[in-house]
Rosetta silent file (secondary structure, phi, psi, omega in degrees, C-alpha in Angstrom):
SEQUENCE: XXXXXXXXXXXXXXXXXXXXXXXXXXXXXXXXXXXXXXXXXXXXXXXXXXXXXXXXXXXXXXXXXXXXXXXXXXXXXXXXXXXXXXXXXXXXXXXXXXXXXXXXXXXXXXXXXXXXXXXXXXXXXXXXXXXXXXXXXXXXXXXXXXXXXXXXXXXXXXXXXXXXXXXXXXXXXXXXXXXXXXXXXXXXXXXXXXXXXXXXXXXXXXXXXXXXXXXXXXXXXXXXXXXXXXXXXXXXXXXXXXXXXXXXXXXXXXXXXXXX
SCORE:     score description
SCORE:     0.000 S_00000001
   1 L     0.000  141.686  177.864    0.000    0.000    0.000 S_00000001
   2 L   -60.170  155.748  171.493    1.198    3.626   -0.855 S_00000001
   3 L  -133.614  130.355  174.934    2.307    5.778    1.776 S_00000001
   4 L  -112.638  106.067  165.926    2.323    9.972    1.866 S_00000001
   5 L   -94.481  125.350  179.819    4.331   12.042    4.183 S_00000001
   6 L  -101.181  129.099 -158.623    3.249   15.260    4.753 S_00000001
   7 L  -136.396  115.982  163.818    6.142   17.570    5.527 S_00000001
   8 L   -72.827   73.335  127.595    4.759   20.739    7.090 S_00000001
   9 L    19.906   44.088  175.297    5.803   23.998    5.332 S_00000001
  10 L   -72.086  103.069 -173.356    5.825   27.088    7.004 S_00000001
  11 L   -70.816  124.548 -179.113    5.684   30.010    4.866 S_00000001
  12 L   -78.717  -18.594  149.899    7.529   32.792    6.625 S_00000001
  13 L   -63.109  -37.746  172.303    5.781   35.547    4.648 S_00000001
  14 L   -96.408   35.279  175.354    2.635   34.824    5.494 S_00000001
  15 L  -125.467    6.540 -174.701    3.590   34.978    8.791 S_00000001
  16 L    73.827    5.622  166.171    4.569   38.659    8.511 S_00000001
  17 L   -63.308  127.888  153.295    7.827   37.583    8.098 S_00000001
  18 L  -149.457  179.116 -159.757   10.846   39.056    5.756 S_00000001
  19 L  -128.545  114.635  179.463   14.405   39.455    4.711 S_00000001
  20 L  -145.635  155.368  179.379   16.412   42.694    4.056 S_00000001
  21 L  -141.433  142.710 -174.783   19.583   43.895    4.636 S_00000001
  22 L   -80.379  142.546  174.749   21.118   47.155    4.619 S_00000001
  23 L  -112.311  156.700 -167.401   23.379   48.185    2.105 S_00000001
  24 L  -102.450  123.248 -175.003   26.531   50.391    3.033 S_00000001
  25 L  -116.932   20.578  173.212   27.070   53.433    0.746 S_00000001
  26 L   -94.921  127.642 -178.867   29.005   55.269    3.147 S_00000001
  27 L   -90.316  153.536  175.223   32.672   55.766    2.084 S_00000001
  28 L   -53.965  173.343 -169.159   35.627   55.851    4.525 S_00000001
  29 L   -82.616  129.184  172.978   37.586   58.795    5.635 S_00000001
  30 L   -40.442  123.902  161.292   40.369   60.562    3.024 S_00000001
  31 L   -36.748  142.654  172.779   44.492   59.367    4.189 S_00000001
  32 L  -122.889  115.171  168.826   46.033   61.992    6.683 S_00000001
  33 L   126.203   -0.376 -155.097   49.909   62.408    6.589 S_00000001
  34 L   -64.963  112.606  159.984   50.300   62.219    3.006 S_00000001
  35 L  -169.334  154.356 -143.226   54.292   62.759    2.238 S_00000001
  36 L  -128.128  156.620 -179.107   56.486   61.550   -0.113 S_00000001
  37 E  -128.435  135.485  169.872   60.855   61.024   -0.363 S_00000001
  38 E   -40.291   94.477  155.889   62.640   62.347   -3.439 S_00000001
  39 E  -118.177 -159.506 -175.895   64.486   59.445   -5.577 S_00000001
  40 L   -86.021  100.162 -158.508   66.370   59.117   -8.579 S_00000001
  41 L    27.770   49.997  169.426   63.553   58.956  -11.284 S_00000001
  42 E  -156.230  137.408  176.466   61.391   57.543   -8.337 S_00000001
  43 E  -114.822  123.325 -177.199   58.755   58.945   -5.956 S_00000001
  44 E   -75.673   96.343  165.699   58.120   57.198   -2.642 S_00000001
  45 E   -63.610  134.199  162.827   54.529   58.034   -1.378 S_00000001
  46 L  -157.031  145.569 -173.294   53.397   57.498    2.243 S_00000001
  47 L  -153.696  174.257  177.803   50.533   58.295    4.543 S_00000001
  48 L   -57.678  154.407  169.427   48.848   57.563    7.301 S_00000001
  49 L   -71.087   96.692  174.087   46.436   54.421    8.230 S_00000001
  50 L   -35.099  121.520  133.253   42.457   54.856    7.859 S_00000001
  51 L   -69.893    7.910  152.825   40.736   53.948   10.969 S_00000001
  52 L   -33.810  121.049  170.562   37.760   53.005    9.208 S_00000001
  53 L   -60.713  -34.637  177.448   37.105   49.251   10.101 S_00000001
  54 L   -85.077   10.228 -167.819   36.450   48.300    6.366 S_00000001
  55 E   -94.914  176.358 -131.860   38.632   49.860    4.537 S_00000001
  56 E  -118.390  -53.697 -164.615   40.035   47.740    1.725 S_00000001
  57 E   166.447 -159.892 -142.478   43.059   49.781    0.419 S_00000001
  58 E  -126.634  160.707  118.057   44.460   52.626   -1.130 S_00000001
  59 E  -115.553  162.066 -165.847   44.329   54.555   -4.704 S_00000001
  60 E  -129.616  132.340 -165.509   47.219   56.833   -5.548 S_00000001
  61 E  -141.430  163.068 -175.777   46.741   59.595   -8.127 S_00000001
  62 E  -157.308  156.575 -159.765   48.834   62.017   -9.514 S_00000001
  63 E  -159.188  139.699  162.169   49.024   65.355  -11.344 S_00000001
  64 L   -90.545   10.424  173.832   51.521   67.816  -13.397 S_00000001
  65 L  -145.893  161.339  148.148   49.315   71.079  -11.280 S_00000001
  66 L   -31.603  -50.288 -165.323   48.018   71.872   -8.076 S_00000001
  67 L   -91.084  -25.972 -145.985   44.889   72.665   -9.841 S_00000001
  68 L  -109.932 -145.452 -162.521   44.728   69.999  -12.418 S_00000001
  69 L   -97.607  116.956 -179.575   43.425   66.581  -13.249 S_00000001
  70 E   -96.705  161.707 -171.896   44.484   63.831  -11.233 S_00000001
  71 E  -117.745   84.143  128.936   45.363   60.393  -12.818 S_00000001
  72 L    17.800  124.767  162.282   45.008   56.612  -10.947 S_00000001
  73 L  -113.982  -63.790 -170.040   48.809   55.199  -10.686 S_00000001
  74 E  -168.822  179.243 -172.139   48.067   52.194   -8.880 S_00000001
  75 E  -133.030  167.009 -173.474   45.961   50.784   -5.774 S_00000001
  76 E  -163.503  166.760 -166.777   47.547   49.110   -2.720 S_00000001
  77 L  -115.010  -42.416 -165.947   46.582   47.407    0.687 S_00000001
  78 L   -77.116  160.033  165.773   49.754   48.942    2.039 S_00000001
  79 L   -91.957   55.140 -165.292   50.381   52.853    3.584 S_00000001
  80 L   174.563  119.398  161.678   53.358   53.363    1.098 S_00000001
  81 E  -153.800  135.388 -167.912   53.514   53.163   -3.017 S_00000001
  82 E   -93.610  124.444  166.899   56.456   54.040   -5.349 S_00000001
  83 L  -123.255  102.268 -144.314   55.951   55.557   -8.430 S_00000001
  84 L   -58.436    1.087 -151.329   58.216   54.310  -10.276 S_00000001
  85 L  -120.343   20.163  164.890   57.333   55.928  -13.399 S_00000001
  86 L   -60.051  152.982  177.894   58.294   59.628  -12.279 S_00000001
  87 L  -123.232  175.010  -92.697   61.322   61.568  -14.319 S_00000001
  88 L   174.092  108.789  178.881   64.669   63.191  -12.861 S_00000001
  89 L   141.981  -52.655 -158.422   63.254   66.920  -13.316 S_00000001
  90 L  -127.993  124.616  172.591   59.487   67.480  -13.453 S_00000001
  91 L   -94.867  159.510 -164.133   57.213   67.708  -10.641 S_00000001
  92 E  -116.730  138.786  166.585   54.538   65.457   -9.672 S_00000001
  93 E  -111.341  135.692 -179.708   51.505   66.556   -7.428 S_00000001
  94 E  -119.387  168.473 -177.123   50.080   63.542   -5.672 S_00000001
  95 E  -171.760  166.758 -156.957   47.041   62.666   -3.270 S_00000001
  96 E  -109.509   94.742  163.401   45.830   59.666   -1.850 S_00000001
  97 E  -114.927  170.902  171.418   42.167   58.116   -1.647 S_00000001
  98 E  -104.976  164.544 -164.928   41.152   55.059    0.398 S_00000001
  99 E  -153.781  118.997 -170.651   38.162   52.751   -0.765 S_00000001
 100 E   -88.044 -156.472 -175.142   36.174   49.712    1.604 S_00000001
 101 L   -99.138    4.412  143.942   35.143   46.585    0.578 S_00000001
 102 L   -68.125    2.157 -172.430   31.737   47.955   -0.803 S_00000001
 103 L    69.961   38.767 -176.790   33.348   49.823   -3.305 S_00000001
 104 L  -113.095  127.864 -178.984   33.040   53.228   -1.593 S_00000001
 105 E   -95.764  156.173  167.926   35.585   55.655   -2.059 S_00000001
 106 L   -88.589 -179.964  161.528   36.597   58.487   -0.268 S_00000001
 107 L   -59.859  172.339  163.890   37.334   62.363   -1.369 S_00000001
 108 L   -72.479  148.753  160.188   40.958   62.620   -2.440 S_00000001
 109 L   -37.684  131.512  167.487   43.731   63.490    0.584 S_00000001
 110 L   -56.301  -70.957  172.443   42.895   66.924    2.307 S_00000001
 111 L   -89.930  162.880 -177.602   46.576   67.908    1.609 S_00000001
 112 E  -121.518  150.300  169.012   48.538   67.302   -1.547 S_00000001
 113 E  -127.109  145.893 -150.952   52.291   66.747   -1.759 S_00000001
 114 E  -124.758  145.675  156.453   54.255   68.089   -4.839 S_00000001
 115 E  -142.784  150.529 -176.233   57.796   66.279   -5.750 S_00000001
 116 L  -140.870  108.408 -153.930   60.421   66.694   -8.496 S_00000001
 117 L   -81.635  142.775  166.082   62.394   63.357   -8.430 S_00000001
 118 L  -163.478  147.120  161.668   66.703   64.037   -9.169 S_00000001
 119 L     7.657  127.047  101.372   69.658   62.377   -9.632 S_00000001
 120 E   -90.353 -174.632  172.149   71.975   60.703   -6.812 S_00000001
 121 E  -145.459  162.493 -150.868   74.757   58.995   -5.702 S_00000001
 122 L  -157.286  112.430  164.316   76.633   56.478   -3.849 S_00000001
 123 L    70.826   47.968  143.279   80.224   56.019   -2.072 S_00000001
 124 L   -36.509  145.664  162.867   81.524   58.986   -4.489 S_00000001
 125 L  -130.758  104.706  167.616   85.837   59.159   -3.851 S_00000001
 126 E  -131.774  131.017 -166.487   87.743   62.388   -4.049 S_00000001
 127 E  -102.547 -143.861 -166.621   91.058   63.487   -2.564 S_00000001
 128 E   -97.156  133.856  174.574   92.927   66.619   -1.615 S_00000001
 129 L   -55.267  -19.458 -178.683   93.573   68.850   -4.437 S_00000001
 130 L   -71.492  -65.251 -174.529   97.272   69.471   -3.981 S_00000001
 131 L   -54.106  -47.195 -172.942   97.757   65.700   -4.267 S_00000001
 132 L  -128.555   80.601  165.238   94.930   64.289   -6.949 S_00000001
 133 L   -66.936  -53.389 -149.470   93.976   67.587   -8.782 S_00000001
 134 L   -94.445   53.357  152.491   92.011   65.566  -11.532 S_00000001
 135 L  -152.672   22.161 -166.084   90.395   63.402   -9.234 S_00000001
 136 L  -108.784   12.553  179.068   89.830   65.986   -6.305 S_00000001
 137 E  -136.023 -164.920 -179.612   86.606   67.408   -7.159 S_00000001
 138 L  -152.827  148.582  169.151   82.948   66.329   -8.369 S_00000001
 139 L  -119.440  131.076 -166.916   80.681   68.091  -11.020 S_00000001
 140 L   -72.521  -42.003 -156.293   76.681   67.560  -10.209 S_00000001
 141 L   -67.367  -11.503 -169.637   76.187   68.278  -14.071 S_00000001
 142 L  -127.427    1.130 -167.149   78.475   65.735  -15.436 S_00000001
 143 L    31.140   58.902 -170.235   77.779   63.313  -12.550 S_00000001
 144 L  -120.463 -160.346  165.069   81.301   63.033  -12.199 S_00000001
 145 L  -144.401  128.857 -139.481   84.622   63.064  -10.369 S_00000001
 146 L  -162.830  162.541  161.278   86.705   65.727  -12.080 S_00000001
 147 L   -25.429  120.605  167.151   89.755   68.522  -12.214 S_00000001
 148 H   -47.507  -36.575 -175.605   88.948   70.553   -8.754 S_00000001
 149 H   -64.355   -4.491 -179.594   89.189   73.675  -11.808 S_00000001
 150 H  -119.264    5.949 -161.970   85.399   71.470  -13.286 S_00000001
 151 L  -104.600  131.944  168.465   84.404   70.854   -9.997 S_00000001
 152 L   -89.597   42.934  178.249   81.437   72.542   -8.208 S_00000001
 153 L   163.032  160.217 -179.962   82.806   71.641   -5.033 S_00000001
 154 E  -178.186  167.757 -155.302   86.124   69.946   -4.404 S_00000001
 155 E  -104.212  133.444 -163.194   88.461   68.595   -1.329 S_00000001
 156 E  -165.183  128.307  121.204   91.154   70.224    0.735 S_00000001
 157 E  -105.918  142.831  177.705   93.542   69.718    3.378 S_00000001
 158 L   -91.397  179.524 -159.962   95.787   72.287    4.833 S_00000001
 159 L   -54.375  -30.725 -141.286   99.137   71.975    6.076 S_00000001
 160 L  -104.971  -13.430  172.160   97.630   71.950    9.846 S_00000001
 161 L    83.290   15.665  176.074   95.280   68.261    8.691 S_00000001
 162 L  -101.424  131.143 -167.276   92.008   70.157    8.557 S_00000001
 163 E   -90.374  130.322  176.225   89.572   69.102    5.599 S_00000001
 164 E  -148.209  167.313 -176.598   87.333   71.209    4.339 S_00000001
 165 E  -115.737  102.829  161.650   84.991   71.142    0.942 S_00000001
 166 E  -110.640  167.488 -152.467   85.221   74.493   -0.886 S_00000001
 167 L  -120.483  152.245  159.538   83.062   75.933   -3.450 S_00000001
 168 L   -61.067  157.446  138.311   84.394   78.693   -6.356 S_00000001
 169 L    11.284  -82.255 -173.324   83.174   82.359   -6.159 S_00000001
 170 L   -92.997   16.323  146.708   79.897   82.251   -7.775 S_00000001
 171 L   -99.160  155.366  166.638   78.935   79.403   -5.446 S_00000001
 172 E  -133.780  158.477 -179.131   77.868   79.067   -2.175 S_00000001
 173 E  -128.167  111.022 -152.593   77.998   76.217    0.516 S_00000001
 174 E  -126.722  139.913  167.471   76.440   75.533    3.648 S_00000001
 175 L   -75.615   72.938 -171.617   77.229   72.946    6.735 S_00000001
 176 L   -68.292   23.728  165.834   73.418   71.369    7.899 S_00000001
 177 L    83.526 -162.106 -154.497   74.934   69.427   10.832 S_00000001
 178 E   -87.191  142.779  177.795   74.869   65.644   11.607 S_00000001
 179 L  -159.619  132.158 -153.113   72.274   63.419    9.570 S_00000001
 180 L   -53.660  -67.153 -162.889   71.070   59.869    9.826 S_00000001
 181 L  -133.971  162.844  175.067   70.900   59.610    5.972 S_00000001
 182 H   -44.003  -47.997 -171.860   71.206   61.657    2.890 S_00000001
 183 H   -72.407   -9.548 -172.562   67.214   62.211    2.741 S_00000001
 184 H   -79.649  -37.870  177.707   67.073   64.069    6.616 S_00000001
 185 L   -96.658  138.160  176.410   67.607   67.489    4.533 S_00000001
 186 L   -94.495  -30.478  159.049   64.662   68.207    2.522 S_00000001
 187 E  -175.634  158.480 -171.420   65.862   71.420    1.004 S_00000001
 188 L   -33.710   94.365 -119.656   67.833   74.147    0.595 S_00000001
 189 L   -65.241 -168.038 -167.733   68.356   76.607    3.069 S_00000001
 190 L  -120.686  -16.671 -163.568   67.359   80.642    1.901 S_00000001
 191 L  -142.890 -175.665  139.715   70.363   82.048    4.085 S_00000001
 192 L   130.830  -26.007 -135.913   72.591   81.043    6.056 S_00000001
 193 L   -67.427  174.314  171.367   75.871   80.275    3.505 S_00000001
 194 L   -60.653  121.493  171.768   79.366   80.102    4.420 S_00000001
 195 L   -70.147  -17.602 -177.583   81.255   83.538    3.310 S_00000001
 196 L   -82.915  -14.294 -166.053   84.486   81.651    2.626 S_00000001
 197 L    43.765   49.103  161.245   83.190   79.177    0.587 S_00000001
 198 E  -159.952  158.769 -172.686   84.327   76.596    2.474 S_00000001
 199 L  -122.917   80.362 -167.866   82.969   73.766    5.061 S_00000001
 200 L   -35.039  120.120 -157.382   85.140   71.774    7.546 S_00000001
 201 L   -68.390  133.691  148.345   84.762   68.354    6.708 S_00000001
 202 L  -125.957  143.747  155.331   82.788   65.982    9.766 S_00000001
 203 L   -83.844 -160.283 -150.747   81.703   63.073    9.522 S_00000001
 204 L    48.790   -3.211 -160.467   77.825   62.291    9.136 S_00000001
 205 E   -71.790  136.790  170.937   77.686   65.711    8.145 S_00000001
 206 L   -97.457  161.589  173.208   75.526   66.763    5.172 S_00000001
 207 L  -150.665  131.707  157.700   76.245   70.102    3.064 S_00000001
 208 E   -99.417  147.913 -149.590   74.166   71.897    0.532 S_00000001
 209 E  -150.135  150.539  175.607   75.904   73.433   -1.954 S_00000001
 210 E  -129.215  127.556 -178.778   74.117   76.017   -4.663 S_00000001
 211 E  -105.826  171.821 -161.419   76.080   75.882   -7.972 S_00000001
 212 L   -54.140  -25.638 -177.298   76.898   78.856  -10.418 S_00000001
 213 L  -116.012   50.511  149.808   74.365   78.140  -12.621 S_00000001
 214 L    94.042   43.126  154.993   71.064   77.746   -9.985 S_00000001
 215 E  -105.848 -179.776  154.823   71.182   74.641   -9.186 S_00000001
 216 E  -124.355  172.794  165.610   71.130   73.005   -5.714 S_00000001
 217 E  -164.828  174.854 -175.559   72.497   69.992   -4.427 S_00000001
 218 E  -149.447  139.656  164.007   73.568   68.150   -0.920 S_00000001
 219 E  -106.308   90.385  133.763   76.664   65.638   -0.190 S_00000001
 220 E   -17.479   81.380  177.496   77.076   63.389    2.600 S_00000001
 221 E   -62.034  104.392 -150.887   80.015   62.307    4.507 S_00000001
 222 E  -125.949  -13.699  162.645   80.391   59.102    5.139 S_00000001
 223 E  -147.990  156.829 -159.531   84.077   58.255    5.547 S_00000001
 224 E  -143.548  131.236  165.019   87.087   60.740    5.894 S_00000001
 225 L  -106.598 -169.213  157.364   90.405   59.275    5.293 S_00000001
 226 L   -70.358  -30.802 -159.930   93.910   61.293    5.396 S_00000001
 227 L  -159.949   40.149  147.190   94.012   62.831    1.868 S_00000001
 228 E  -157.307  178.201 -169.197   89.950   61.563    0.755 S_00000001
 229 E  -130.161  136.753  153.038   86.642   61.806    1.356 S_00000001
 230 E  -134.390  150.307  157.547   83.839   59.361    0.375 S_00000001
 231 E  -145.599  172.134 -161.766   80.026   60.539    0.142 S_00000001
 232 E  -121.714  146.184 -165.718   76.514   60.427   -1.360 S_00000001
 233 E  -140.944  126.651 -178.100   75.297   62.558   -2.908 S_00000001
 234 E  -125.343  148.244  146.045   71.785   64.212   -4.701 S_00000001
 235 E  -143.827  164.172  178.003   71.091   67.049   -7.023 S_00000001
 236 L   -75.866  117.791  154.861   68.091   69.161   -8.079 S_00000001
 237 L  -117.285   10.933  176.098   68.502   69.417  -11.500 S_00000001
 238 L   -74.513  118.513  176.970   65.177   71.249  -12.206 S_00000001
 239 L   -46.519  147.280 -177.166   67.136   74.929  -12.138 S_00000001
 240 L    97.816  -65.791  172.387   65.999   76.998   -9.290 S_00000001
 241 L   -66.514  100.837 -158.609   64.521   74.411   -7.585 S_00000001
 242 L   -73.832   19.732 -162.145   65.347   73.954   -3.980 S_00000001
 243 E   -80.470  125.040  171.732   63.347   70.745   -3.251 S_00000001
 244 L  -118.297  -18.218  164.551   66.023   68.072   -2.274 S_00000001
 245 L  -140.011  -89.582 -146.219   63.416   65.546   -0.819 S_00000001
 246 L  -127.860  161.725 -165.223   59.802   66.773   -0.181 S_00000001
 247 E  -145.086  126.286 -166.692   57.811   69.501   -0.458 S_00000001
 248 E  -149.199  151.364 -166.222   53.720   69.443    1.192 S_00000001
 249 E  -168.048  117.506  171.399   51.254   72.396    1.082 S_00000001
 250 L   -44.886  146.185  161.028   47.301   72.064    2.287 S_00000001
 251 L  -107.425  165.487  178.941   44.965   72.280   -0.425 S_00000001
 252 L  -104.296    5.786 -172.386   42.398   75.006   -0.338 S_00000001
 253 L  -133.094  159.133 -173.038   40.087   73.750   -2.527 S_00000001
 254 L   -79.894 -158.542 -146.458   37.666   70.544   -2.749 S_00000001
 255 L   -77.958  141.729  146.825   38.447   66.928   -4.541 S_00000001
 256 L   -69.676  174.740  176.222   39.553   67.388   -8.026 S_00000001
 257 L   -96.422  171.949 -153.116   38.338   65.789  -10.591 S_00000001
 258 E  -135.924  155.959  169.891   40.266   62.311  -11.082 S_00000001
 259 E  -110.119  135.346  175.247   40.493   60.062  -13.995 S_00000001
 260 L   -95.367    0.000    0.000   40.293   56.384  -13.203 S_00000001
């Protein structure tokens, strides 16, 4: 004989029952802290962490104005992105938004940071001029180690063992104290310079040096022998320009518009 089981069904609607969920269109808060370190046709970006519980990750935008159109470089997870695609020269204005895992974005970074990526160097050798004229000096412009008579800076000891770095005439040179690394001065002082146009060599010391034809640049001392020097070295070679790492300025105006 057949058998039927009756499996009791509750409809949950007709019970006043139903199912909704909210959806979240609120986007997280814009990156705080936004500042970036000068490399050799590379710009380091970094900012602070959203406290937003959700937030997902980062986009990183860029601009050739203050004012102007920003442009999507890449997205990250991370509080840090290089952009690797920066020139030795030309500055970049950058800004920062974060985005959660609904796909809600924020405004663009409150402040913007502006950079113009240049040239360095590493473990540079030059001696005392008396001894090694055509190896006792360095040219930013030729990225070289040169005659002290080609050099926009060059190496000296006196009779008495004290080292000093002096600059020609139509240069000036300044001594900015003790520094972890090459990047602790960000840029070039307005005053300040030596009148002799010269800087007693210490080590850890950094020096900015402004050459004849507007440029700036800063050397590092990182080992001092009797009759050399070795250091690192950056220059600015956008003329004028004293930005040697970073340069940050509030904006005054609301989100630009961005291209994705």
């Amino acid at each position: 004989m057949r058998t039927m089981t009756i499996i009791p069904v509750i409809v949950l609607s007709l019970l006043g029952y139903s199912c909704s969920y909210e959806v979240d269109t609120t986007p997280p808060k814009p990156p705080q802290g936004i500042r970036t370190v000068t490399r050799d046709n590379a710009v380091e970006i970094y900012w602070l962490p959203c406290q937003d519980d959700d937030v997902k990750g980062y986009n990183v935008w860029v601009s050739d104005a203050y004012n102007g159109r920003y442009q999507l470089i890449g997205s990250t997870s991370e509080t840090n992105f290089v952009d690797y695609d920066a020139v030795n020269g030309y500055t970049y204005y950058y800004a920062v938004s974060s985005f959660d895992f609904h796909g809600n974005e924020s405004e663009l970074s409150k402040d913007v940071v502006y950079d113009t990526p240049r040239p360095e160097g590493y473990n540079v050798v030059i001696f005392d001029y008396v001894l090694v004229p055509n190896s006792s000096g360095y040219n930013f412009g030729l990225y070289s180690v040169v005659n002290y008579a080609d050099a926009d800076f060059f190496f000296s000891v006196d009779e008495y063992g004290k080292r000093c770095l002096l600059v020609w005439d139509d240069a000036d040179i300044q001594d900015m104290g003790y520094t972890r690394t090459l990047f602790d001065i960000t840029s070039a002082p307005e005053d300040g310079w030596s009148p002799s146009g010269s800087a007693e060599v210490i080590l850890g010391h950094t020096y900015v040096i402004w050459t004849f034809d507007n440029h700036y640049a800063k050397v590092r001392i990182k080992e001092i022998g009797s009759n050399y020097i070795k250091f690192d070295w950056a220059y600015q070679i956008a003329e004028g320009n004293p930005e040697l790492r970073v340069s940050r300025k509030d904006r005054s105006i609301s989100r630009f518009e961005a291209i994705h």
